[in-house]
C-alpha positions in Angstrom: 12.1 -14.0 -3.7 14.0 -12.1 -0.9 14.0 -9.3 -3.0 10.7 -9.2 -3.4 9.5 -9.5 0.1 11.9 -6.5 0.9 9.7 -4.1 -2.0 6.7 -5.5 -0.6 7.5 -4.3 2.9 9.3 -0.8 1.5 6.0 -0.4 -1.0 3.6 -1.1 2.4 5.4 0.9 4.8 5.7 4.2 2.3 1.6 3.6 1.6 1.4 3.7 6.0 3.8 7.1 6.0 1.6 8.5 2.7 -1.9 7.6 4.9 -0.6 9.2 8.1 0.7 12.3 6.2 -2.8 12.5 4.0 -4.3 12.9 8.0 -1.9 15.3 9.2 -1.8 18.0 7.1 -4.2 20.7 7.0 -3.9 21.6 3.3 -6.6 20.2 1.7 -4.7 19.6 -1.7 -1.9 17.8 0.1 -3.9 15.5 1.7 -5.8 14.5 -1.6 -2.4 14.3 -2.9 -0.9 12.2 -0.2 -4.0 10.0 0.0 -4.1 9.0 -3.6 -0.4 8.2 -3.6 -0.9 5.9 -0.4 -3.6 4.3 -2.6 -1.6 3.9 -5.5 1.0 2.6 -3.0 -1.0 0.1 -1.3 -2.8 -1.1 -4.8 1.0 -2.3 -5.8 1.9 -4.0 -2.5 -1.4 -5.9 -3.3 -0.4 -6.8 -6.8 3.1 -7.8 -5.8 2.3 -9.6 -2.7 -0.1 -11.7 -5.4 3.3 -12.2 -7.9 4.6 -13.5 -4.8 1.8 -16.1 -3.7 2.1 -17.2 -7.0 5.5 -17.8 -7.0 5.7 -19.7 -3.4 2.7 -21.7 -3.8 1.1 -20.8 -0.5 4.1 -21.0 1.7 4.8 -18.3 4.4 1.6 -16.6 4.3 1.8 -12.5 4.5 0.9 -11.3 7.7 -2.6 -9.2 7.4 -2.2 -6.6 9.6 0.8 -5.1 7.5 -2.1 -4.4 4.6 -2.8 -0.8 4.2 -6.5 0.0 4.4 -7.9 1.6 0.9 -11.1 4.1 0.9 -13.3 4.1 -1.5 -14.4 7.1 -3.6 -17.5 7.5 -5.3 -15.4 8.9 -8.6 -11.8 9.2 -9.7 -10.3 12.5 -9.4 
């Protein structure tokens, strides 16, 4: 279970670093780029941190403000 908790912080804080470098950069295509990966990112913190509520059964809640923020888009690119 340690193990996971450690991915689900690693797989969190690379989807922070991927957002702040998508609203750094000037390139246009390397912010798409860096955005979509921090998306991707963030969408499999969310599914592991579920594995993980499964497998405690509600004990030691995950702290909210570690979640990365997703946008929406109106289509997939």
């Amino acid at each position: 279970m340690k193990d996971l908790r450690e991915r689900l912080e690693k797989l969190r804080a690379d989807a922070a670093d991927l957002a702040l470098m998508s609203r750094r950069t000037s390139d246009a295509g390397k912010r798409q780029l860096f955005g979509r990966l921090a998306e991707e990112l963030a969408i499999e913190a969310l599914e592991l941190e579920l594995v993980i509520k499964r497998q405690s059964a509600g004990s030691d809640p995950i702290e909210p403000d570690k979640v990365v923020p997703l946008s929406t888009r109106s289509k997939r690119e």
